[in-house]
Steps between C-alpha positions, in 0.01 A plus 500: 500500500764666726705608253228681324352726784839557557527641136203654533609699823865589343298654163285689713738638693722601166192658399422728805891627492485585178212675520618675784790638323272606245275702749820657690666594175176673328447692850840595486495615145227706537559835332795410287460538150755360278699739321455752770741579822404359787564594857816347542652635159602867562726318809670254252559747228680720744704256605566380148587871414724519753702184464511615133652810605739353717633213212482823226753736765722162557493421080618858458772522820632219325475589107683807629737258697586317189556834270772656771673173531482465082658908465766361758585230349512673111756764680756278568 
């Protein structure tokens, strides 16, 4: 009989924290649509934009890098 309240007690308890996550991540998500920017995603696309910008200078120091050291190399 132990064993069973026991059981009982640990399903009941599952069942409140998942139902609390539920509540706190509905309240959270209040006002998000899917498929539209949210309040967090003009900050990440900046920052995406400006990493991109920083890998697209870096590709083209070194594309440049590669065609001086290729002329060099066909002058000798």
């Amino acid at each position: 009989m132990g064993k069973v309240v026991v059981a009982g007690v640990f399903v009941v308890i599952v069942v409140v924290v998942i139902a609390g996550a539920y509540l706190i991540s509905r309240r959270q998500s209040r006002g998000v649509v899917p498929g539209e920017p949210d309040r967090v995603s003009e900050d990440v696309v900046a920052k995406l934009m400006t990493e991109l910008r920083k890998w697209q200078a870096e590709a083209e120091h070194w594309k440049s890098t590669a065609e001086r050291l290729q002329r060099e190399i066909d002058n000798r």
